[in-house]
RODO-2510 file (C-alpha; in nm, 4 decimals, decimal comma):
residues 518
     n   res          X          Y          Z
     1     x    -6,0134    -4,0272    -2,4365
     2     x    -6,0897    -3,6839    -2,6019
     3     x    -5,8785    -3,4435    -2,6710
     4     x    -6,0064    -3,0427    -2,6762
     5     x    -5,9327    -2,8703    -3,0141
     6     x    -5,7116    -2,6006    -2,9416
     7     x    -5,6424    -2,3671    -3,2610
     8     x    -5,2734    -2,2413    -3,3309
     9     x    -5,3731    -1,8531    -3,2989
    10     x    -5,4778    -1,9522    -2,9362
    11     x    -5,1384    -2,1274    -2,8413
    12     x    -4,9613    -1,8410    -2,9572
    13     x    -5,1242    -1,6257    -2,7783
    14     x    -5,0206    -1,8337    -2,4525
    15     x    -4,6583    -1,8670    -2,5103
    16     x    -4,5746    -1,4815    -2,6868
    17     x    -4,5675    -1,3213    -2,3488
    18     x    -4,2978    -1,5161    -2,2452
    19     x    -4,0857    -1,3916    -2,5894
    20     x    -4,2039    -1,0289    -2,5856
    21     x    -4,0608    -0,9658    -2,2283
    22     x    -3,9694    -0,6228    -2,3007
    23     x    -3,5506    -0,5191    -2,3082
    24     x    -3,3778    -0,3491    -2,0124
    25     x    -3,3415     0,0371    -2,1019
    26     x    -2,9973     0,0909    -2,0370
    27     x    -2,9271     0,4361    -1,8181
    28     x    -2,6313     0,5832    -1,6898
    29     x    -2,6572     0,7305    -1,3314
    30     x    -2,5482     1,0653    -1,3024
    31     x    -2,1938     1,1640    -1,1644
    32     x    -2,1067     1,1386    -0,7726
    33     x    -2,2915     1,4461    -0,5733
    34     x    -2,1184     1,2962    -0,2516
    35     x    -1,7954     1,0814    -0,2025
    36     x    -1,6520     0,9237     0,1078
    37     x    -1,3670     0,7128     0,0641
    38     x    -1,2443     0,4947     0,3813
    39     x    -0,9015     0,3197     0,3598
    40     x    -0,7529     0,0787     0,5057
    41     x    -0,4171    -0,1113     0,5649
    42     x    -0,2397    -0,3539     0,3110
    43     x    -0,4325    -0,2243    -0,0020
    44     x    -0,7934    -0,1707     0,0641
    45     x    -1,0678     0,0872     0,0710
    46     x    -1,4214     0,1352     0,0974
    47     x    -1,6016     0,3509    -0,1493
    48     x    -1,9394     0,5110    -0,1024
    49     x    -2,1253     0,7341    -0,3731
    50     x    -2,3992     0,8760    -0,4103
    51     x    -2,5785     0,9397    -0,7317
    52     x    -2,8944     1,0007    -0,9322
    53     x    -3,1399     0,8265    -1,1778
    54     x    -3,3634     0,9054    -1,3861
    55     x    -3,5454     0,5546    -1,4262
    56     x    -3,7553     0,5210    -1,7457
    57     x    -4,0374     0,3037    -1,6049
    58     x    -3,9982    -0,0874    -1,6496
    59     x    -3,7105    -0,3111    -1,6588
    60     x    -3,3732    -0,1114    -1,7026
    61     x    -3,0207    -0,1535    -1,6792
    62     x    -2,8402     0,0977    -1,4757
    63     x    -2,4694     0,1779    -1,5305
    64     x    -2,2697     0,3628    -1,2983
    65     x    -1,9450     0,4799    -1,4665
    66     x    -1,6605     0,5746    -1,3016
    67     x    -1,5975     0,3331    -1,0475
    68     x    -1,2775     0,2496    -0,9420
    69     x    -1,0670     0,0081    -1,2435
    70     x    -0,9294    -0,1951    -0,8934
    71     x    -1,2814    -0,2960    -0,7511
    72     x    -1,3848    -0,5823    -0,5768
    73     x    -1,7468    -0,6294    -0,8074
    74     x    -1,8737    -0,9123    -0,5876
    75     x    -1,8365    -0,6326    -0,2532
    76     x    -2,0776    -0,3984    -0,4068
    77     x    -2,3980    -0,3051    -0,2123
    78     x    -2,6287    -0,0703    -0,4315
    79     x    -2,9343     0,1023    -0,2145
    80     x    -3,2593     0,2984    -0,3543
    81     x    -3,3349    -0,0546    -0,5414
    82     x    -3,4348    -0,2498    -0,2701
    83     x    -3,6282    -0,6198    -0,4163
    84     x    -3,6183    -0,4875    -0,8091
    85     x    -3,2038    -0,5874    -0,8746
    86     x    -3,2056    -0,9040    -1,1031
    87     x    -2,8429    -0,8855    -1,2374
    88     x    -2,5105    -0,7218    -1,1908
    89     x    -2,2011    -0,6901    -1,4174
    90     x    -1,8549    -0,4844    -1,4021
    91     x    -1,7087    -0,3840    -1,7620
    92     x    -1,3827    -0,4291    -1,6950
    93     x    -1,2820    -0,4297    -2,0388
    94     x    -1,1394    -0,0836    -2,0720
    95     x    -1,0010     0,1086    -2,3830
    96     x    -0,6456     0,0596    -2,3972
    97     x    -0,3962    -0,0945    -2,6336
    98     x    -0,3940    -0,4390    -2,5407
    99     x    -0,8027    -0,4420    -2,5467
   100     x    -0,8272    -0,2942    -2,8545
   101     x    -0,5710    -0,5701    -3,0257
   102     x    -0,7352    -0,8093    -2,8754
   103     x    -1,0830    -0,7060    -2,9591
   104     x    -0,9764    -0,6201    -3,3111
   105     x    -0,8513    -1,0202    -3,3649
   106     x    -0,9806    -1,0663    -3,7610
   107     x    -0,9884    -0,7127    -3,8323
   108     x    -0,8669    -0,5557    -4,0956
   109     x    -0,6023    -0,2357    -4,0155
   110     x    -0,3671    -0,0441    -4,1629
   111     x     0,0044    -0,0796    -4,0939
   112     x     0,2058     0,2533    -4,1219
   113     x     0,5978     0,2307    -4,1134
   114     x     0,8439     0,4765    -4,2022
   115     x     1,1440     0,4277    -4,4358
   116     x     1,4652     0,4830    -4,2887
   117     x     1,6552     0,7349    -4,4349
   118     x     1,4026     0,9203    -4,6614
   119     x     1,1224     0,9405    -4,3674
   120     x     0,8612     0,8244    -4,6514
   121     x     0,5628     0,6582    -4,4874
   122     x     0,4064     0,3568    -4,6477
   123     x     0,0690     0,1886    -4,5540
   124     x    -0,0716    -0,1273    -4,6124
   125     x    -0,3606    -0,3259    -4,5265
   126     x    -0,3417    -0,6279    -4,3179
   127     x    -0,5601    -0,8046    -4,0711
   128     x    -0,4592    -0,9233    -3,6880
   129     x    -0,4528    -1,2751    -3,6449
   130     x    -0,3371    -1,2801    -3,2921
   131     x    -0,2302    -1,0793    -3,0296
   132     x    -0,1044    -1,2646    -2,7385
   133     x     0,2277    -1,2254    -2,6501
   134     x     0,2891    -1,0896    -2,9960
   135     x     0,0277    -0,9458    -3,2730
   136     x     0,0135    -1,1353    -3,5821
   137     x    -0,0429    -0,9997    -3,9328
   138     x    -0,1685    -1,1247    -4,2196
   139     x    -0,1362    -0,9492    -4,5116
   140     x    -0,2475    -1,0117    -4,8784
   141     x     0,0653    -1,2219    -4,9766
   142     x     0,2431    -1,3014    -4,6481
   143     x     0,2542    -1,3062    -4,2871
   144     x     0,4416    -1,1239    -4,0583
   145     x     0,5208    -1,0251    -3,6662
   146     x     0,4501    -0,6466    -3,5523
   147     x     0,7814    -0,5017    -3,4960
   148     x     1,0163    -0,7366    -3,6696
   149     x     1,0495    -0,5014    -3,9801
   150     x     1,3349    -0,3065    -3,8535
   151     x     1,0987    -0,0162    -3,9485
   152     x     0,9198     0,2342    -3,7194
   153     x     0,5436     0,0907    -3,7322
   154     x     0,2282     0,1927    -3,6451
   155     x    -0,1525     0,0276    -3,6130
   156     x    -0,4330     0,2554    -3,7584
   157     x    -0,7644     0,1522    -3,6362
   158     x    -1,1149     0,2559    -3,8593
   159     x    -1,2996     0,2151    -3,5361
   160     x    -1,3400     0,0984    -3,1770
   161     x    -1,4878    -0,2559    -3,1332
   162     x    -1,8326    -0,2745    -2,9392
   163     x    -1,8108    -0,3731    -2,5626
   164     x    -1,4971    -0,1237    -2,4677
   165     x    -1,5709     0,1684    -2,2463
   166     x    -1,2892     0,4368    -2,2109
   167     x    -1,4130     0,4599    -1,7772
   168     x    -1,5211     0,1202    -1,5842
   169     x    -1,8214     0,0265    -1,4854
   170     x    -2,0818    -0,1477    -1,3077
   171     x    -2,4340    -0,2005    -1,4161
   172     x    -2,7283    -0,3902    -1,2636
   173     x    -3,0564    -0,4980    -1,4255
   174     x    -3,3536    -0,4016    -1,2437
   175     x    -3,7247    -0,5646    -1,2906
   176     x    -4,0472    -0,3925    -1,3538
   177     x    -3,9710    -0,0616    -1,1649
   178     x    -4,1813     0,3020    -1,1591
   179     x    -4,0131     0,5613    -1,3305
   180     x    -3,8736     0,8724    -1,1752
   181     x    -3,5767     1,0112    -1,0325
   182     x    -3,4079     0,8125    -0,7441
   183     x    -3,1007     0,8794    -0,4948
   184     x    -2,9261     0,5961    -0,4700
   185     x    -2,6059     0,4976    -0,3005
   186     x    -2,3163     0,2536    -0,4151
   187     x    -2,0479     0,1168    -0,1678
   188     x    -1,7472    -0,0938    -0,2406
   189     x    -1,4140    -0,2520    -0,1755
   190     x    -1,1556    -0,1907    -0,4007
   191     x    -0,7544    -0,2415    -0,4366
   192     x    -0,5258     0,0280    -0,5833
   193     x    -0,5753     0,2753    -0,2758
   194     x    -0,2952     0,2612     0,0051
   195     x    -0,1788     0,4871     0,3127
   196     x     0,0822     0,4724     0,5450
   197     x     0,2302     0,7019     0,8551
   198     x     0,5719     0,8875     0,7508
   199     x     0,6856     1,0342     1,0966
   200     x     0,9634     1,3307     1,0755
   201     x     1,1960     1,3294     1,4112
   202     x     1,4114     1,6786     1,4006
   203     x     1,6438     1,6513     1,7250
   204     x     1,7895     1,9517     1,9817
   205     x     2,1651     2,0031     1,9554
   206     x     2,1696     1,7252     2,2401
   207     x     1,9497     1,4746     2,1094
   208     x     1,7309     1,5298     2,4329
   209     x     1,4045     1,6990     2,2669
   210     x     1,2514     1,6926     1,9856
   211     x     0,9872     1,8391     1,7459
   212     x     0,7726     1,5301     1,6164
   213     x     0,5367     1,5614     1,3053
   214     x     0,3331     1,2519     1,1183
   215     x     0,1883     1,2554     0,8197
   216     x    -0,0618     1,0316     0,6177
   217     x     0,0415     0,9812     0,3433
   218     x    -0,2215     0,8742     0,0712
   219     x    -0,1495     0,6993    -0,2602
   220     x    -0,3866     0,6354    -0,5612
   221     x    -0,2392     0,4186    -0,8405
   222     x    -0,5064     0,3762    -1,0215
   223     x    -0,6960     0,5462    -1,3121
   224     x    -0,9749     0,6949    -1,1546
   225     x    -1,0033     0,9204    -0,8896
   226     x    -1,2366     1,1053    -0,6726
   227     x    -1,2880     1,4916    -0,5947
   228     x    -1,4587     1,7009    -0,2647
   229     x    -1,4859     1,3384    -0,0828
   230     x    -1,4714     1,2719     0,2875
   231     x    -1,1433     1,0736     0,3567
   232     x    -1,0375     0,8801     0,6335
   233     x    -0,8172     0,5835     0,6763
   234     x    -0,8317     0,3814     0,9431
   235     x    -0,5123     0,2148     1,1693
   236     x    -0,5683    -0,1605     1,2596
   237     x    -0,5362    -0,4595     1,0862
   238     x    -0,8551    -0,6473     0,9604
   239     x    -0,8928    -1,0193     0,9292
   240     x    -0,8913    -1,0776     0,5086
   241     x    -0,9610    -1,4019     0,3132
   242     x    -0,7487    -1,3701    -0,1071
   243     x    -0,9960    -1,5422    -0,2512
   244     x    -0,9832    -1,6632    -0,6002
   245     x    -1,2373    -1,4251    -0,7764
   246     x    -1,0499    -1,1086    -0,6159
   247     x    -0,7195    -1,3106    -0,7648
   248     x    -0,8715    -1,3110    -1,0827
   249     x    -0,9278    -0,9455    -1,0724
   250     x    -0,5749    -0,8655    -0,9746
   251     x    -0,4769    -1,0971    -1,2457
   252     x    -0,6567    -0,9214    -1,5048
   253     x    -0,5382    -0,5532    -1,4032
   254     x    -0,1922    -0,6934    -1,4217
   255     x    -0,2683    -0,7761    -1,7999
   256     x    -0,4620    -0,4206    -1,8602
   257     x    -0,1442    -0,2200    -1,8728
   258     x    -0,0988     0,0063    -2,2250
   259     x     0,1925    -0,1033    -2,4340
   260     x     0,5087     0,0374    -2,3271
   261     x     0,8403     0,1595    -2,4593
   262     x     0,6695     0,2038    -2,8304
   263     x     0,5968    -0,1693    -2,8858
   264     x     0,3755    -0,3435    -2,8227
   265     x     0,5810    -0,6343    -2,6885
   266     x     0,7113    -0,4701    -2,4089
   267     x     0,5316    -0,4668    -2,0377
   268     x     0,5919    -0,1414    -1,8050
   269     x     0,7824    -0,2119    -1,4747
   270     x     0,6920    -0,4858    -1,2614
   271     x     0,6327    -0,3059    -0,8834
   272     x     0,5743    -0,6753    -0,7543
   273     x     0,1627    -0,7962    -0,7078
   274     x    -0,0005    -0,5578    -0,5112
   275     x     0,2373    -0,2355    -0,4604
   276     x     0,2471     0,0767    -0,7162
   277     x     0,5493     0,2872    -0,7746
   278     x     0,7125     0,3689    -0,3939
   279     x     0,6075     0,6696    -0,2818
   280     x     0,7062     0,9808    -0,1782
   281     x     0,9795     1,0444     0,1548
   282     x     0,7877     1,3035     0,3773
   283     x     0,8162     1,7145     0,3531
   284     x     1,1656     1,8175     0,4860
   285     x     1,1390     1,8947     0,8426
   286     x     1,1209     2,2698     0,9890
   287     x     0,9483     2,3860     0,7058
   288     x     0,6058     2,6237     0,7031
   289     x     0,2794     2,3987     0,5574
   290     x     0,2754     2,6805     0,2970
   291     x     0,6266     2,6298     0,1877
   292     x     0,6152     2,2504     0,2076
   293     x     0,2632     2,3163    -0,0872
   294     x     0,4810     2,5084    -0,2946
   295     x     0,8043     2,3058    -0,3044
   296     x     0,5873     1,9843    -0,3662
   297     x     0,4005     2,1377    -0,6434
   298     x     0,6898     2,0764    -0,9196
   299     x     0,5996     1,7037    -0,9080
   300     x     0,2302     1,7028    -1,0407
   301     x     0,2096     1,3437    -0,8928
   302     x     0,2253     1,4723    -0,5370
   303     x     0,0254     1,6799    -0,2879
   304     x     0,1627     1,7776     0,0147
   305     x    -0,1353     2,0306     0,2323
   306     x    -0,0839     2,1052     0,5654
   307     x    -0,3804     2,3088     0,6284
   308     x    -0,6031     1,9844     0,6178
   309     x    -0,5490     1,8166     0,9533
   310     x    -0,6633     1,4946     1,0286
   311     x    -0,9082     1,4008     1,3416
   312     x    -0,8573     1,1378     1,5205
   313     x    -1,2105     0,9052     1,5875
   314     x    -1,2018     0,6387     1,8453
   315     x    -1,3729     0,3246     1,5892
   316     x    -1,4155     0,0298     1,8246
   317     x    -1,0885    -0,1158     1,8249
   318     x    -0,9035     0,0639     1,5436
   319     x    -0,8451     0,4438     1,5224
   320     x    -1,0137     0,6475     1,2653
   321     x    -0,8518     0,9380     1,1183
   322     x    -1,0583     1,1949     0,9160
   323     x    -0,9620     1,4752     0,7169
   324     x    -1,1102     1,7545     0,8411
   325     x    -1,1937     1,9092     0,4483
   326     x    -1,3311     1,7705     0,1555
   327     x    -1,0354     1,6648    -0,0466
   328     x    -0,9890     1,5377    -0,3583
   329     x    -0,7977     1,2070    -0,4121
   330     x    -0,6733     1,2419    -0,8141
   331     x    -0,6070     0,9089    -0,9917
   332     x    -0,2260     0,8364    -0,9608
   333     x    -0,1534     1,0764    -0,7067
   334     x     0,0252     1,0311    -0,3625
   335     x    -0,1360     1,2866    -0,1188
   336     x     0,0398     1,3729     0,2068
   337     x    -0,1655     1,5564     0,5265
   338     x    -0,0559     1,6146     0,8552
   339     x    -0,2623     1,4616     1,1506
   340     x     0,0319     1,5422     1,4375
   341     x     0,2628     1,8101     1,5245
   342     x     0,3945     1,7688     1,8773
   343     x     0,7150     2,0066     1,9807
   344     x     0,9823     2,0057     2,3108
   345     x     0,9433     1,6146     2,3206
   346     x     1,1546     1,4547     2,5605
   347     x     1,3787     1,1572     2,3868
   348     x     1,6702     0,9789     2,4783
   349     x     1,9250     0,8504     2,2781
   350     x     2,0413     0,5154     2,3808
   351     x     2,2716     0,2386     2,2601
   352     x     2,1992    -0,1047     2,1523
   353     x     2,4082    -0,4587     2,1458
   354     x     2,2582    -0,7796     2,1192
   355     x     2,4287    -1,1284     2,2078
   356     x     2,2499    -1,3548     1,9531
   357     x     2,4692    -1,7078     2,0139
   358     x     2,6893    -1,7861     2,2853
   359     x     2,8817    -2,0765     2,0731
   360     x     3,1889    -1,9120     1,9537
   361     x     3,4100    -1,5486     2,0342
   362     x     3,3783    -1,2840     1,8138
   363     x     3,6446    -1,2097     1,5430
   364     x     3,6349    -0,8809     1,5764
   365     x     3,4308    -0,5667     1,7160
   366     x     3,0747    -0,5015     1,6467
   367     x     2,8973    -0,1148     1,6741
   368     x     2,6136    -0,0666     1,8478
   369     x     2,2676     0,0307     1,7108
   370     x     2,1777     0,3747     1,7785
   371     x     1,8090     0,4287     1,9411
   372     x     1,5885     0,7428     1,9905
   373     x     1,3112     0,6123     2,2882
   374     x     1,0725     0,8458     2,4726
   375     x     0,6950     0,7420     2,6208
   376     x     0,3986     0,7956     2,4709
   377     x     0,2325     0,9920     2,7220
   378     x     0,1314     1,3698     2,7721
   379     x     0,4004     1,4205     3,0110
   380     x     0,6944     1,3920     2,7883
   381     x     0,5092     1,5456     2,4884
   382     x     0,3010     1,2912     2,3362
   383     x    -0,0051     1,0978     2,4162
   384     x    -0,1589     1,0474     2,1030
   385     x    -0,1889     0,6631     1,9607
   386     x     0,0791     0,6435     1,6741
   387     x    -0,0137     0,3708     1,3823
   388     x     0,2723     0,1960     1,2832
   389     x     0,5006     0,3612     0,9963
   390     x     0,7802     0,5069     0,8756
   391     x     0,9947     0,8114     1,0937
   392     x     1,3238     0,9432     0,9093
   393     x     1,5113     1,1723     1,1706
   394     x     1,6918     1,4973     1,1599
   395     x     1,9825     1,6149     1,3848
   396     x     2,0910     1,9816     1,3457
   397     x     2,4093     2,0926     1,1722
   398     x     2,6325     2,4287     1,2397
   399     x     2,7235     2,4336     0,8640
   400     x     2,4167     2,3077     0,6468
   401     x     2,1001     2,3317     0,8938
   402     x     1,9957     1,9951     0,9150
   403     x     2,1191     1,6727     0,8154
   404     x     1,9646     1,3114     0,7375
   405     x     2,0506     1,0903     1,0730
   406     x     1,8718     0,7934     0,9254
   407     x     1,5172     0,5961     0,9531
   408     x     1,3347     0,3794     1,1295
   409     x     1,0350     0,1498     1,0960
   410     x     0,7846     0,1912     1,3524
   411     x     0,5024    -0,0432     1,5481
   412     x     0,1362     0,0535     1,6467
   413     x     0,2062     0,2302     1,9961
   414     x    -0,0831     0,2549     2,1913
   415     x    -0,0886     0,5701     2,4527
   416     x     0,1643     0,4425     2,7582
   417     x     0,3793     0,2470     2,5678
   418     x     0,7236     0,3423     2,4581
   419     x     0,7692     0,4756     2,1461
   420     x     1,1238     0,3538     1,9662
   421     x     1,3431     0,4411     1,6667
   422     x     1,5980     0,2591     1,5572
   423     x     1,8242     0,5178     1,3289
   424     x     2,1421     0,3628     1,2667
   425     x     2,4987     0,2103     1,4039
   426     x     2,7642     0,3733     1,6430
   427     x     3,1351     0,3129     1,5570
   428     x     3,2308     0,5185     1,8988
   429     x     3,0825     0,2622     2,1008
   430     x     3,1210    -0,1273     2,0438
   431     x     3,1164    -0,4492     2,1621
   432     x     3,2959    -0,7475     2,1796
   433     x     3,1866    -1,0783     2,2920
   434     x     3,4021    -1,3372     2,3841
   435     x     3,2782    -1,6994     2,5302
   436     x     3,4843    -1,8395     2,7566
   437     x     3,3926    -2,1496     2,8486
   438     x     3,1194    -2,3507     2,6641
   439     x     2,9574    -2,7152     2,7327
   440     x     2,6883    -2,9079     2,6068
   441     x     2,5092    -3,2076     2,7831
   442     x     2,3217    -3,4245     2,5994
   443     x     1,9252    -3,4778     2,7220
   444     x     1,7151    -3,7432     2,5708
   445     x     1,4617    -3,6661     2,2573
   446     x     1,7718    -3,4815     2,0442
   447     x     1,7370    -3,2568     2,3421
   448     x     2,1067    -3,0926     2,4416
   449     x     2,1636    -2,8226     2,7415
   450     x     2,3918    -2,5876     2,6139
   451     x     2,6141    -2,3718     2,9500
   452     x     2,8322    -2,0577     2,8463
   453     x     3,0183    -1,7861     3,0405
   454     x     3,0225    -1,4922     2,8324
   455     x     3,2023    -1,2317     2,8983
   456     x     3,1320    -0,8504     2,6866
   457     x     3,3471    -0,5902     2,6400
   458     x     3,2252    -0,2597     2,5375
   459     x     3,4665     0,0274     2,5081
   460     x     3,3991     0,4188     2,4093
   461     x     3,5869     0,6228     2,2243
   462     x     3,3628     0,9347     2,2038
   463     x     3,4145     1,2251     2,4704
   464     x     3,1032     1,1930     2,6518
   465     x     2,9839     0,8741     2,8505
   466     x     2,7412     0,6553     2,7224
   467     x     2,4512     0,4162     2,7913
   468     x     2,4020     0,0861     2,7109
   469     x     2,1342    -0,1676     2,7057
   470     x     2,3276    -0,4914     2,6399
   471     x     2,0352    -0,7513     2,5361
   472     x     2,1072    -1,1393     2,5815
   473     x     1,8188    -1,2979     2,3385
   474     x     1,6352    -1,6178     2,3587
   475     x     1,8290    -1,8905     2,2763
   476     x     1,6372    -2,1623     2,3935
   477     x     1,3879    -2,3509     2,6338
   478     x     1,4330    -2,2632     3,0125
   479     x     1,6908    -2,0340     2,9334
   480     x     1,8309    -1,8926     3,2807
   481     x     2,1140    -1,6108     3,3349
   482     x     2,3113    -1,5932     3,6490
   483     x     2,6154    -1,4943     3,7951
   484     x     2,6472    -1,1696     3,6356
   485     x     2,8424    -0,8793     3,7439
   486     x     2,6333    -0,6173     3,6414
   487     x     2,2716    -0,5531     3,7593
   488     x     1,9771    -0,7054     3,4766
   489     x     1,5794    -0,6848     3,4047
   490     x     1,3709    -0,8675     3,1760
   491     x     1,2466    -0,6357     2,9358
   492     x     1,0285    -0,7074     2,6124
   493     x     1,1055    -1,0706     2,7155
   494     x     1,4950    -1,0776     2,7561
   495     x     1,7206    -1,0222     2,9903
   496     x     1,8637    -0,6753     2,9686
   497     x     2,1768    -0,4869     3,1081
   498     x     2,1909    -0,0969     3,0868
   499     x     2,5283     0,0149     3,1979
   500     x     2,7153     0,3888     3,1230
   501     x     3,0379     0,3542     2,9727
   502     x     3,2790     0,6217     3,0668
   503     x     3,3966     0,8584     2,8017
   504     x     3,7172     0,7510     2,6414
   505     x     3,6785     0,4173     2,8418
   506     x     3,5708     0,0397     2,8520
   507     x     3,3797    -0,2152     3,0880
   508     x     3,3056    -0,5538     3,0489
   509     x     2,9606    -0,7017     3,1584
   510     x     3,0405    -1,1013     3,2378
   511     x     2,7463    -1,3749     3,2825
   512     x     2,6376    -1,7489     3,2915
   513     x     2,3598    -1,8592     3,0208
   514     x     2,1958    -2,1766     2,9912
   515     x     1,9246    -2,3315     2,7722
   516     x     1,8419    -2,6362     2,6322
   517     x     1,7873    -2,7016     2,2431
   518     x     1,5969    -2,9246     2,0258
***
């Protein structure tokens, strides 16, 4: 066997190219020229930006700064690259105090405190051996804790370590690419960005119209924010999968927060896992869009516009709403804009009792629950879809103007459907059940049949009559009412009695229920 001579400067020559692969330029795209920021229900929105690059020619590393701090990295779609992305990264590490502890582990600093009484400052050197759940010092002839001096202290850095940026950011790593100048647009999901539907009810004297207005109501809590974008947010709930790398996100933004209270031991408030600081209640009701702007403006945190109204887009099954400006969404900010302002509609106010077991009398009287129902239809002033939300309502008063009448939680009411507020309890009118004869049959399988007469008293002591609906729930399996003395429909799935009771006055609504158990 022979072997061909093959001299050193010739194998060298073969493997350099592999080693002399030439570095990624890194270059920063250029700010936003266009923003659109979609957002959904339970903490989600899309992003979409558009931006420039310069590209240098060859492989480079493109950064985009200024995404959101609450992004979902492994979401992100980046076009105007199409076949040359090799890698992608999000610097999460952000300049704040517990990244620069922890990046400064082994550094030396100097530690300022303050002598009580005389005000003197002293400074030493030391250098951070940990910074956990505490920051360790070490100085030249002991060790000590930050913050267990007794002294007013303070960390002086001589620098920032590599690797922090003061804005997040993602990057990708492009191949062999020409150079020039390219558009390119960036979408993705991110956390942090919320909106919800605050409704403001303001009845008539007679609680039988009223003037309806509903307001998005948008809420940043993170620390970047966008301005002139196209918002919308959009009312229906999407099928979502937590999966672990979005958990690790949340998990590190729960660790980014700055040291609080002076220390740098102590966490900032705990608003529970996903939700920010609550936000604002709605503009006061009755009031001019203009007024509403300049009575908001003393809380720097909150923009109220009423000049911005959102349109309503029909988006396969959900509903789209867009503003119909450019607006800008600050970081930290709640935003409020109105998207409906309906007047004259026709409510009613109705009462509410509920028989929720049939084993035992009442001790004593129960009040009613107070509703405000009208139909969502053209005809008695609505007809728009409402998303589901928050309405606080208003009745009118003879000495102050207005007064709070209480709130109510609302559902997704699609156009024809009845629209229903739940504001608070009656002491005029209430109810008292009493259960006069129970039995209970055994049935085979820890089955029992349970057989009640029940017999309601309701009684009025306001001047004016009132109605009604007394609601027998579901107790059981083949639950069946019958000899009543009062005329009954099912509605929402349970039998329902709407009587008047006189003013001043009582009746008593009697029945049979059975169902069986187990």
């Amino acid at each position: 066997m022979t072997f061909a001579r093959v001299s050193f400067a010739t194998l060298l020559a073969l493997v350099t190219p592999a080693f002399a692969q030439e570095a990624p330029r890194e270059v920063h795209a250029g700010a936003p020229t266009a923003v659109s920021v979609t957002i959904y229900r339970d903490d989600l929105a899309l992003i979409t930006e558009t931006r420039e690059v310069d590209l240098p020619g060859g492989p480079a590393k493109i950064v985009f700064d200024g995404v959101l701090d609450r992004i979902i990295p492994q979401s992100a779609i980046v076009r105007g690259f199409e076949g040359a992305e090799q890698e992608r990264n999000f610097d999460f590490d952000g300049l704040n105090g517990r990244s620069l502890l922890l990046r400064s582990i082994g550094e030396t600093v100097t530690i300022r405190r303050t002598t009580p009484g005389s005000g003197a400052a002293v400074e030493q050197e030391a250098t951070i051996q940990a910074a956990g759940d505490g920051v360790a010092l070490r100085f030249a002839d002991h060790w000590e804790a930050l913050g267990c001096s007794g002294a007013p202290e303070q960390i002086i850095f001589s620098r920032i370590p590599d690797g922090l940026r003061a804005r997040p950011a993602l990057s990708t790593t492009l191949g062999a690419t020409p150079g020039g100048r390219r558009e390119v647009t960036l979408s993705y999901l991110a956390t942090g960005l919320e909106w919800k539907t605050d409704y403001v009810v303001t009845l008539n004297d007679d609680s039988t119209r009223a003037d309806v207005g509903a307001w998005i109501t948008l809420t940043n809590g993170g620390e970047e924010g966008f301005a002139g974008a196209t918002v919308g947010v959009v009312a229906g709930d999407l099928s979502r999968v937590f999966s672990d790398s979005a958990r690790a996100n949340f998990d590190r933004i729960a660790q980014r927060a700055c040291w609080a209270s002076g220390t740098t031991t102590d966490f900032p408030p705990d608003y529970g896992y996903f939700d920010g600081p609550p936000p604002p209640p709605p503009p006061a009701p009755m009031m001019a869009p203009a007024m509403m702007e300049r009575a908001m403006m003393a809380e720097d945190s909150i923009v109220v516009t009423g000049a911005k109204l959102a349109e309503r887009e029909e988006l396969g099954d959900y509903q789209l709403y867009r503003i119909g400006e450019r607006t800008s969404v600050a970081a930290n900010q709640t935003k409020q804009v109105m998207f409906l302002a309906r007047s004259n509609v026709e409510v009613s106010r109705i009462l509410r009792h509920e028989v929720n077991q049939i084993e035992e009398s009442d001790d004593e009287v129960q009040p009613t629950t107070i509703l405000l129902r009208t139909k969502n239809e053209e005809a008695r002033g609505l007809g728009e879809p409402l998303p589901r939300g928050t309405a606080r309502v208003f009745a009118p008063s003879q000495d102050f103007g207005v007064l709070y009448s209480g709130e109510s939680d609302t559902r997704d009411t699609a156009v024809g459907l009845e629209w229903e507020l739940e504001t608070g309890e009656s002491a005029d009118l209430t109810a008292k059940t009493t259960i006069t004869r129970h039995t209970t049959r055994e049935l085979s399988g820890d089955r029992a049949r349970h057989t009640a007469d029940v017999s309601v008293e309701l009684s009025n002591a306001a001047g004016v009559p009132e109605v009604v609906e007394l609601v027998q729930s579901t107790l059981g399996a083949s639950q069946r009412l019958s000899n009543a003395n009062a005329r009954w429909a099912m509605k929402d799935g349970a039998p329902t009695f709407t009587v008047t009771v006189p003013a001043n006055g009582r009746m008593t609504v009697t029945y049979r229920l059975t169902y069986i158990d187990g």
